[in-house]
C-alpha positions as CSV (number, residue, x, y, z in Angstrom):
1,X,112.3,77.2,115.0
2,X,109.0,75.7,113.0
3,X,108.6,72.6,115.4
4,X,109.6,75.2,118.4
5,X,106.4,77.1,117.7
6,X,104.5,74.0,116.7
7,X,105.1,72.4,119.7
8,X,105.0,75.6,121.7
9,X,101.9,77.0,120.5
10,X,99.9,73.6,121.0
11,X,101.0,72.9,125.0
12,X,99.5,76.3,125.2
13,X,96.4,75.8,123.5
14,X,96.1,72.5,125.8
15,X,97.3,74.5,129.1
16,X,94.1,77.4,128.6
17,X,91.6,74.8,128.1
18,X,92.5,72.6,130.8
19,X,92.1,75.8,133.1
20,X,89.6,77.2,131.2
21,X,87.3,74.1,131.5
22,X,88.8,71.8,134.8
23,X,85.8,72.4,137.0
24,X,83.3,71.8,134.1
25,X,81.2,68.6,134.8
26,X,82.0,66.3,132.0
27,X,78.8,64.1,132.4
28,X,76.6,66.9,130.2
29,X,75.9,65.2,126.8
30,X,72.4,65.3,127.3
31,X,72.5,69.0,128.0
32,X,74.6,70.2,124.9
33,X,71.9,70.5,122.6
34,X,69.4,72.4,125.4
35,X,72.1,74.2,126.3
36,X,72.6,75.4,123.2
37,X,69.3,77.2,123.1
38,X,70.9,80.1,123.9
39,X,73.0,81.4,120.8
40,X,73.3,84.8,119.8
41,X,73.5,85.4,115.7
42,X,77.7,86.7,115.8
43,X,78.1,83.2,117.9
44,X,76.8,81.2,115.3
45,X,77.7,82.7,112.0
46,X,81.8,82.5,113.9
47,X,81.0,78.8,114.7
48,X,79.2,77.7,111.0
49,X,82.3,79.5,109.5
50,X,85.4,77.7,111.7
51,X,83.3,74.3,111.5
52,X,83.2,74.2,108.3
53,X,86.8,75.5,107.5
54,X,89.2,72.8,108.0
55,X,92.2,70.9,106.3
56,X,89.9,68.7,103.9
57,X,88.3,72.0,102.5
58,X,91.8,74.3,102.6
59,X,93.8,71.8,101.2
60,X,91.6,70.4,98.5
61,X,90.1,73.4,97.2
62,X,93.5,75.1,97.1
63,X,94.5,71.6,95.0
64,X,91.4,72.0,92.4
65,X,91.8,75.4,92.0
66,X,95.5,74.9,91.4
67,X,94.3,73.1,88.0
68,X,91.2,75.0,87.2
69,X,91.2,77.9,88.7
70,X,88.6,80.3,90.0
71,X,85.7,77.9,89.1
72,X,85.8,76.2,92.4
73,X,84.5,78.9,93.9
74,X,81.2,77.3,93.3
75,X,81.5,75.6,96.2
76,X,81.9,78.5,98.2
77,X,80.2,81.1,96.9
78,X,76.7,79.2,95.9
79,X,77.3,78.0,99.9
80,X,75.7,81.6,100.7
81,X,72.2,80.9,99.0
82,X,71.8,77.4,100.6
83,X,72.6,79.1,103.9
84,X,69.8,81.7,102.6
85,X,67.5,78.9,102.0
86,X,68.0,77.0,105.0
87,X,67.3,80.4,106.5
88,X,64.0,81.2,105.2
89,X,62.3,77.9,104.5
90,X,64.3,74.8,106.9
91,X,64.9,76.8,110.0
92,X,61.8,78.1,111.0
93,X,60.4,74.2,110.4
94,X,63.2,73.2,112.5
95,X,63.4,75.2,115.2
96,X,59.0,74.7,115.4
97,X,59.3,71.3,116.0
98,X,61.9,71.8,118.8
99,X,64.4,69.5,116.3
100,X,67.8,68.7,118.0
101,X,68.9,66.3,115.4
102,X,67.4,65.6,112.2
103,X,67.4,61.7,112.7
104,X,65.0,62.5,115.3
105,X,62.7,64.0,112.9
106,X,62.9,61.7,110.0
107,X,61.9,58.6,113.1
108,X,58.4,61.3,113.9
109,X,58.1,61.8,110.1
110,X,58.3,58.1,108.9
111,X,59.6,55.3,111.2
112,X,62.2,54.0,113.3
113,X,63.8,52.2,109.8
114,X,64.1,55.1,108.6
115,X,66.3,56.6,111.4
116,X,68.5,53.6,111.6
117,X,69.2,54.0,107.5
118,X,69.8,57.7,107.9
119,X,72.3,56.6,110.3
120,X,73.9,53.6,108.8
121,X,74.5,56.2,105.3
122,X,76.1,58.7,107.8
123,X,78.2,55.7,109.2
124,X,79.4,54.5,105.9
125,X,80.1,58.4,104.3
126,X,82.0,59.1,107.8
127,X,84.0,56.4,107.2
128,X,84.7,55.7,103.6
129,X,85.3,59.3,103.1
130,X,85.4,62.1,105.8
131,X,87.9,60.2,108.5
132,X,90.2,59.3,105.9
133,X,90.0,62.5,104.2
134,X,90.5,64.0,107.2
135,X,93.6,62.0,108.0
136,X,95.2,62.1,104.5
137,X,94.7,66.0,104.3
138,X,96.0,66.6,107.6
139,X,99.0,64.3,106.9
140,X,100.1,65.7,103.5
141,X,99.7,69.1,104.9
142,X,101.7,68.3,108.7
143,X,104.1,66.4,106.1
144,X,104.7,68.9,103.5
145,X,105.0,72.0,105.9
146,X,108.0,70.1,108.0
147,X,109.5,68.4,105.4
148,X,108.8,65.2,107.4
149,X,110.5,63.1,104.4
150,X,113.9,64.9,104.6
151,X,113.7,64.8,108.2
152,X,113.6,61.5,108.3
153,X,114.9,60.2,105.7
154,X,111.7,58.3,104.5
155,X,109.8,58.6,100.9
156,X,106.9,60.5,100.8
157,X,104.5,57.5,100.3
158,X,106.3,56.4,104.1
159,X,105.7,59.7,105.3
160,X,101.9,60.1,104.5
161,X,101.6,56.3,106.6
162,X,103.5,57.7,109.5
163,X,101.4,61.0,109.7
164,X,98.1,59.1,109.2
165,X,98.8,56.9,111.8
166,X,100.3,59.3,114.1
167,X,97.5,61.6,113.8
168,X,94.8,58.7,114.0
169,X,96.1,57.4,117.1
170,X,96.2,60.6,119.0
171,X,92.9,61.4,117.5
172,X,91.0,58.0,118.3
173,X,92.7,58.2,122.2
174,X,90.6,61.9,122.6
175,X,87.5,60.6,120.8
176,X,87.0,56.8,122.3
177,X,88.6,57.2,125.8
178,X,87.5,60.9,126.4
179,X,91.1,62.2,126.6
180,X,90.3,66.1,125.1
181,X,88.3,67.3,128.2
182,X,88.5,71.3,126.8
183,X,87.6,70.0,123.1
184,X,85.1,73.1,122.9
185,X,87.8,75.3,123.9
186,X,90.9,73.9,122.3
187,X,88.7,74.5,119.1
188,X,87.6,77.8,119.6
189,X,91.2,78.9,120.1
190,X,92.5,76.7,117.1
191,X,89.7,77.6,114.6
192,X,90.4,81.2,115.2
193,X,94.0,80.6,114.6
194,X,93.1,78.6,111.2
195,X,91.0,81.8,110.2
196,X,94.3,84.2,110.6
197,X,96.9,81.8,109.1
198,X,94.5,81.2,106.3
199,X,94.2,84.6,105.6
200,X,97.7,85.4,105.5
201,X,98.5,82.1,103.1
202,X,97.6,84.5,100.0
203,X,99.1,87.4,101.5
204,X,102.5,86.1,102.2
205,X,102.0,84.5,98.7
206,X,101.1,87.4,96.7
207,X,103.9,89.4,97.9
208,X,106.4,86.5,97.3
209,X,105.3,86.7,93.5
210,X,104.6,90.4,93.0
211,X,107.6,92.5,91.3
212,X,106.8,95.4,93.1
213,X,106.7,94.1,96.7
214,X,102.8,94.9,97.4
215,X,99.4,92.6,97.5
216,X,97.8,94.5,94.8
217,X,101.0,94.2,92.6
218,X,100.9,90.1,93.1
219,X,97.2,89.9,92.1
220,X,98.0,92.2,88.6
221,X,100.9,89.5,87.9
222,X,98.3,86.8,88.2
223,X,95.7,88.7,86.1
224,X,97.7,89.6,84.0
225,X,100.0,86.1,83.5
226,X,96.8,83.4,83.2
227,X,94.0,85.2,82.6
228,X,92.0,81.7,82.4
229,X,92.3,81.1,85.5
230,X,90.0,83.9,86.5
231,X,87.2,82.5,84.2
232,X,84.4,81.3,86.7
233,X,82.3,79.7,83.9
234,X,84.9,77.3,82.7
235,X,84.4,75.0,79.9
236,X,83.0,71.6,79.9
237,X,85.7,69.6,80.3
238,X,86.4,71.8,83.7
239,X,85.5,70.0,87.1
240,X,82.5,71.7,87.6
241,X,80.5,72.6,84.1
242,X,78.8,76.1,84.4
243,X,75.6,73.8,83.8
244,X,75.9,71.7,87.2
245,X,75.4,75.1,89.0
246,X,71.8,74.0,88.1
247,X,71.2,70.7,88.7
248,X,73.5,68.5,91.6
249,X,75.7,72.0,92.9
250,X,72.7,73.0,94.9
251,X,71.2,69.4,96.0
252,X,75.6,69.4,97.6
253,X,75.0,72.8,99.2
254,X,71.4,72.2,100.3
255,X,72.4,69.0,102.1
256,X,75.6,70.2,103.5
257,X,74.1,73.4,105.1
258,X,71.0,72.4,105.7
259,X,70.8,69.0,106.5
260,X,74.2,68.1,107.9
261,X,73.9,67.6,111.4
262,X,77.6,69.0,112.1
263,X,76.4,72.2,110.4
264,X,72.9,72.9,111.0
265,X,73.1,72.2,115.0
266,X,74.7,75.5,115.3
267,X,71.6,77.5,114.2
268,X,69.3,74.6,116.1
269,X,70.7,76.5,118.7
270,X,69.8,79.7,117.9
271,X,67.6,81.1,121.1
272,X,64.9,82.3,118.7
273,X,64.1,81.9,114.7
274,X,65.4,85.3,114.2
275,X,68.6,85.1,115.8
276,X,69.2,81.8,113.9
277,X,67.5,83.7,110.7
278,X,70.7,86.6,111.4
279,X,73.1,83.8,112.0
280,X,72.7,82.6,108.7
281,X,72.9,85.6,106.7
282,X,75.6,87.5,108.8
283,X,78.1,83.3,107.8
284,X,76.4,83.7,104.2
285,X,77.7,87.3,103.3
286,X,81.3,85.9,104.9
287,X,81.2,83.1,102.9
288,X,81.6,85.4,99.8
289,X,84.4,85.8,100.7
290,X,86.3,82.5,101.4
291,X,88.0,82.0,98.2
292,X,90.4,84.4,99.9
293,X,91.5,81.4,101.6
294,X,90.5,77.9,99.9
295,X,91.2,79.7,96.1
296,X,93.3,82.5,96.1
297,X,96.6,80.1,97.3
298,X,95.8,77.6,94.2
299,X,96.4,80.0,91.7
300,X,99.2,81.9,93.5
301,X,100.8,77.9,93.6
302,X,100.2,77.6,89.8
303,X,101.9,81.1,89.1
304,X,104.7,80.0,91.5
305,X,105.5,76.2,90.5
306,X,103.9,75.7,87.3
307,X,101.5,72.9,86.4
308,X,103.4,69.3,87.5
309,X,102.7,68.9,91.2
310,X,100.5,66.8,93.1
311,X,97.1,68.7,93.9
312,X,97.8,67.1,97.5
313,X,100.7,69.0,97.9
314,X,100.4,72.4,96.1
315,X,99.0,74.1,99.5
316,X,101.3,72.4,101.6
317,X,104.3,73.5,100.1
318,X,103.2,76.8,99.7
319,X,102.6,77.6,103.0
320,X,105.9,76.4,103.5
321,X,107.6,78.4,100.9
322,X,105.9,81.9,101.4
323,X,105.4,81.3,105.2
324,X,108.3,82.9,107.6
325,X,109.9,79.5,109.5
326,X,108.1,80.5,113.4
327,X,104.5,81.0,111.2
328,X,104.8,77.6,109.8
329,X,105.3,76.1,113.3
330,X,102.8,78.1,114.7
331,X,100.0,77.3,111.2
332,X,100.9,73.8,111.3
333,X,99.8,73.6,115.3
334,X,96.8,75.2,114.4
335,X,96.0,72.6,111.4
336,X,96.4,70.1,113.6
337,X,94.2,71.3,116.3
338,X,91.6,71.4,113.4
339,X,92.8,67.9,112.0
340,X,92.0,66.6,115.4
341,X,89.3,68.2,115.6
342,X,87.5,67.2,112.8
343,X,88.7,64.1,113.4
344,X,87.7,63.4,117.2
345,X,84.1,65.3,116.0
346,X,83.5,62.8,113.6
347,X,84.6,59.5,115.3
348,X,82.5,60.6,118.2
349,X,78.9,61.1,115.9
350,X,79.8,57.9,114.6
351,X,80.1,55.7,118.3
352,X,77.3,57.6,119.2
353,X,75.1,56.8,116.0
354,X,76.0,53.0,116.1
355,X,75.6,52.7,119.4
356,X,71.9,54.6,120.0
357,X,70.5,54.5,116.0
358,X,71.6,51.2,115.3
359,X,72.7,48.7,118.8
360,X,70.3,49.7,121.0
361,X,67.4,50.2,118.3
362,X,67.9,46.7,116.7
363,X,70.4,44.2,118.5
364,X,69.8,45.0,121.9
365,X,67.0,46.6,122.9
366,X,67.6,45.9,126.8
367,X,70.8,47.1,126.8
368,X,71.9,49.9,129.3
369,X,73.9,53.4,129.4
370,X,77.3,51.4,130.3
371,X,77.1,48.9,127.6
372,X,76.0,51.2,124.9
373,X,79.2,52.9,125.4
374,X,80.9,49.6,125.7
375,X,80.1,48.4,122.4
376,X,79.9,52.1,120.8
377,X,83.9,52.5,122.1
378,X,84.6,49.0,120.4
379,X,83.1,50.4,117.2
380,X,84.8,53.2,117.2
381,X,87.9,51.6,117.7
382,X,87.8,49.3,114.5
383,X,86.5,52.4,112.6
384,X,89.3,54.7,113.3
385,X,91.4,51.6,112.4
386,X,89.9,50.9,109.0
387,X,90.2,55.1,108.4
388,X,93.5,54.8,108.9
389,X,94.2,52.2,106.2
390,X,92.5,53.4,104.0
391,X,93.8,57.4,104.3
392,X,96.9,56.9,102.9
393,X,95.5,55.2,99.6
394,X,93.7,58.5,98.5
395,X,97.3,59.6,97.4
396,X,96.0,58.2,93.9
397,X,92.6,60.4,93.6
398,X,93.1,63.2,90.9
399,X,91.5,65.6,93.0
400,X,90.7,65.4,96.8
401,X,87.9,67.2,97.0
402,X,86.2,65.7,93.6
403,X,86.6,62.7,95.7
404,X,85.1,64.1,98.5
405,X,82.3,65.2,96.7
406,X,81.8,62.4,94.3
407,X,81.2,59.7,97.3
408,X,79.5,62.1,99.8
409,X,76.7,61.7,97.0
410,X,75.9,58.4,97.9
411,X,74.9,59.6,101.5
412,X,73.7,63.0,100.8
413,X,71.2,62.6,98.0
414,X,69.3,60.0,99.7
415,X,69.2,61.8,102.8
416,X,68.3,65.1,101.5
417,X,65.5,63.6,99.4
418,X,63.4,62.2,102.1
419,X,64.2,65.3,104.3
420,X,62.1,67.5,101.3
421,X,59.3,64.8,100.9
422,X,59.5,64.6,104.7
423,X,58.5,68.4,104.9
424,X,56.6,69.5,101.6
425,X,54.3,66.1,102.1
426,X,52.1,65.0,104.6
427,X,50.8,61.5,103.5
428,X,53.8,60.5,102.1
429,X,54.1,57.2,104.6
430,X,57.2,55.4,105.7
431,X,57.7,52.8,103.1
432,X,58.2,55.5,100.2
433,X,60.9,56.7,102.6
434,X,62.6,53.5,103.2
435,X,62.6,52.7,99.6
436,X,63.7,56.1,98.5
437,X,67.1,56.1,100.7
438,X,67.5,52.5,99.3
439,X,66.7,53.3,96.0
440,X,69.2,56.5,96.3
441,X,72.2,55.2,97.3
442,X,72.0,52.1,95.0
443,X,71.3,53.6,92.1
444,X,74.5,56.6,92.9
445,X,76.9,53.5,94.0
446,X,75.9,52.1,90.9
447,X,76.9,55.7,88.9
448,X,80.2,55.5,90.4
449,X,81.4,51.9,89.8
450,X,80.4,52.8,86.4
451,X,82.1,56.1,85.9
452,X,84.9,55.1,88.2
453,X,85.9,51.6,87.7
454,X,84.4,51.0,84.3
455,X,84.6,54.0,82.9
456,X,81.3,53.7,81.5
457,X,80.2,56.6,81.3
458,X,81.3,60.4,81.5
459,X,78.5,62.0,83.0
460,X,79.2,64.8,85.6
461,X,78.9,63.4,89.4
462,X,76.5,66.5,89.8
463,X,74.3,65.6,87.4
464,X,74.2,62.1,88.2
465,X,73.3,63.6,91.7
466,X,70.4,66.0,90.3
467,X,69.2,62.6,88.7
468,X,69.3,60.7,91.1
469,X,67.5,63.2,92.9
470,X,64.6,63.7,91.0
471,X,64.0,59.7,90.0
472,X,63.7,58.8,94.0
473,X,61.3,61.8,94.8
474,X,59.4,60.6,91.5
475,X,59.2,57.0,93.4
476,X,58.4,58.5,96.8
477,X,55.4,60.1,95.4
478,X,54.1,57.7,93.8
479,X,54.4,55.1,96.4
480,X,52.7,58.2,98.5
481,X,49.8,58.5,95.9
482,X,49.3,54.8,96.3
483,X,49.7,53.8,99.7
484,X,49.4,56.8,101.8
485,X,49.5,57.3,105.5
486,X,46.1,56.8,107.2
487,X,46.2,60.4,108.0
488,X,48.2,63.8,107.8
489,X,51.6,64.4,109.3
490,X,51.4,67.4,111.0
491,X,54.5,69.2,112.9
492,X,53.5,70.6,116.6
493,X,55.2,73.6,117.6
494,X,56.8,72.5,120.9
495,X,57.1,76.4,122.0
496,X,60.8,75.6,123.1
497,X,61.8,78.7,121.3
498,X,59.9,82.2,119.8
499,X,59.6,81.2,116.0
500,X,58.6,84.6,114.9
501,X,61.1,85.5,111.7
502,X,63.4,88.2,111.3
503,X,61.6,90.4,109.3
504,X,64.6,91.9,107.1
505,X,65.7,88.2,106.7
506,X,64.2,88.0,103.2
507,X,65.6,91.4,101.5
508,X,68.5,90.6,103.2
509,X,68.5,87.3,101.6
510,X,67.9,88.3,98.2
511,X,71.0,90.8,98.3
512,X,73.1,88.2,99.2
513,X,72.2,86.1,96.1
514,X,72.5,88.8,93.9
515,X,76.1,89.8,95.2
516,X,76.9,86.0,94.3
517,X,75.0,86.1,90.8
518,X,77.3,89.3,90.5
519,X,80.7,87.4,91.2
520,X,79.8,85.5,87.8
521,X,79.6,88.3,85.8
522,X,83.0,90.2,87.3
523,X,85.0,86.9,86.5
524,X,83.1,85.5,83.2
């Protein structure tokens, strides 16, 4: 009945976008980003939310807070006052200068170099870390829901390889050869279909462990049963020390709702500052609440199984074990809609940034429209290749998502650092930014051959990251102070949109923090 649904659910989902979509020109890729000038604040609060909600976040939170608990709601919760930040402060800077991507603005800022190393860190984090987590996620999660070992009568090493490469192929024939036509619609329809079968994960869950049938009776039993793992300050030996809330937790959240291009376009969208200001707020106060879904399951596993499995497979077989047989079909079509999507969405920044950023800006200047996406299709072939060998291998990380965040740092500290300079400075020239990314990801790469394959040294990834941080704006300024730019950088407003703020968007703001300072002292 499971792969009944599965398959059922996700002809359908292709079937409404194909009518939904088959007289929509497919030549508007220029458009998407002027077309998007348009959004209302409900539209991109929903689209922040299901963007960011996929199998690499669901499945590897739920693994980390398996082991330590409610902690790892840091990474949720402290999302809301980057989103707050990136409200009052980035936005209205964006949205002045008319900003569509933020490569674009780091070339007006500094130089053309400086675009094409932006791009190059995106290219390496995208594929050292986000396609294959992507893959290995959606693999251990497609695997673990249909017993894919038992079915056929493979180990679950063999399993993970066929579901990586089963998912990769599909995934790279969309996102090279233009296969997914209705991609914006397939998405809406899966993301919204993520959102309910997350949701009812830790429902199904709490009931399945509660002794007197109800939600409320579940959440007792785990209250009550391991009371440490409702402690959100955590000792030091947890994953995240109470003390890198401080230093490298915001740099993470900073960069990943303020800077990542994925993310932030949606509120570049935003028809006016305030709507994009409402947008914001509205997917801050709803991120509260997402430990609902990438927390809540962990613990419920823990109560459930006890302390011996994988962290790759606690939410897997969960969702299996709690989940009625036609709601695991159905959840595992959705997850893969998501798995693809993520998937396709990434593959696709990367042809594009490698063959604009990097071909045409340095290797062949001359080169036209049809071999640009020539040579950005070749890419992306041996990318989604290399992804795929590599997926399988994260089987051996401790924790997913400590991976994930670990190695995103090499890519997101630099990048972050020279956004801030690029913005609170205005002599600061080129050069200091070149050497800054450089400088950035060598000395981070150099943190985690050390901590990783030495074992040199046991400082936490997040500080390393706050560090790091600090050092390269230290070298950026100086290098400003003594070679600066001939004269001042200023930022034009281009007029494209009304830039006047929201005027509650500051109270408003400052709730919202304190509603997350207050979640530390209900669980401490």
């Amino acid at each position: 009945m499971g792969v009944i649904s599965f398959i059922g659910f996700t002809l359908l989902v292709a079937v409404i976008s194909y009518l939904a979509t088959r007289k929509t020109n497919e030549n508007t890729s220029e458009g998407y980003f002027l077309g998007g000038r348009s959004l209302t604040a409900t539209v991109i609060a929903g689209s922040l939310l299901l963007t960011n909600l996929s199998t690499e976040q669901i499945v590897g939170l739920n693994g980390d807070a398996y082991t330590d608990g409610i902690l790892v709601m840091a990474w949720e919760t402290l999302a809301a006052i980057a989103m707050v930040i990136t409200a009052i402060f980035l936005l209205p800077k964006y949205l002045k200068g008319g900003i569509s991507t933020l490569p674009t603005f780091l070339e007006r800022r500094f130089n053309s170099t400086t675009k094409a190393l932006t791009s190059g860190l995106f290219l390496t984090g995208y594929a050292v870390v986000l396609l294959p987590m992507v893959l290995f996620t959606g693999s251990k999660a497609i695997s673990g829901m249909f017993g894919i070992p038992e079915m056929l009568g493979v180990s679950d090493w063999a399993a993970v390889w066929i579901c990586v490469w089963g998912i990769g192929i599909i995934g790279s024939v969309y996102a090279i050869f233009g296969g997914l036509k209705a991609v914006a619609v397939s998405d809406t329809i899966n993301a919204v279909g993520l959102l309910i079968g997350g949701l009812l994960i830790p429902v199904f869950g709490l009931l399945a462990i509660s002794d007197d049938g109800s939600v409320f009776g579940g959440l007792t039993k785990l209250a009550t049963d391991h009371p440490e793992k409702f402690n959100a300050v955590g000792g030091p030996d947890s994953s995240i020390p109470f003390a890198t809330i401080f230093t490298g937790m915001m740099l993470v959240q900073l960069f990943y709702w303020g800077s990542n291009q994925q993310i932030i376009q949606r509120a570049l969208g935003a028809k006016n500052l305030a709507e994009g200001q409402k947008g914001l707020t509205l997917a801050a106060f709803i991120k509260i609440l997402g430990p609902i879904i990438v927390v809540l399951p962990g613990i419920i596993a823990f109560h459930k199984y006890g302390p011996n499995l994988n962290t790759s497979d606690v939410y897997p077989k969960l969702v299996a074990d709690v989940l009625p047989d036609v709601w695991v079909g159905f959840f595992a079509a959705v997850l893969f809609g998501a798995i693809l999507s993520s998937f396709n969405s990434a593959l696709n920044s990367c042809v594009t940034l490698y063959g604009v950023d990097i071909y045409k800006q340095f290797i062949n200047k001359e080169a036209g429209d049809k071999k640009i996406v020539k040579v950005g299709k070749r890419f992306g072939v041996i990318l989604a290749f290399f992804s795929m060998l590599i997926a399988p291998f994260l089987v051996y990380a401790d924790s997913i998502f400590g991976y994930l965040q670990t190695v995103n740092g090499a890519y997101s500290i630099p990048i972050l650092t020279v956004i801030v300079i690029g913005f609170l400075t205005k002599r600061v020239p080129a050069l200091a930014a070149n050497v800054g990314i450089i400088f950035a990801f060598t000395v981070y790469v150099g943190y985690i051959i050390l901590a990783n394959g030495f074992e040199a040294t046991d400082l936490h990834m997040l500080h390393m990251q706050a560090i790091t941080f600090v050092l390269t704006v230290i070298i950026m300024l100086v290098i400003g102070k003594l070679k600066p730019r001939e004269d001042d950088y200023v930022q034009t407003y281009t007029k494209e949109v009304d830039v006047t703020p929201w005027k509650y968007v500051k109270i408003v703001g400052v709730l919202i923090c304190l509603v997350v300072l207050s979640t530390y002292v209900i669980f401490r």
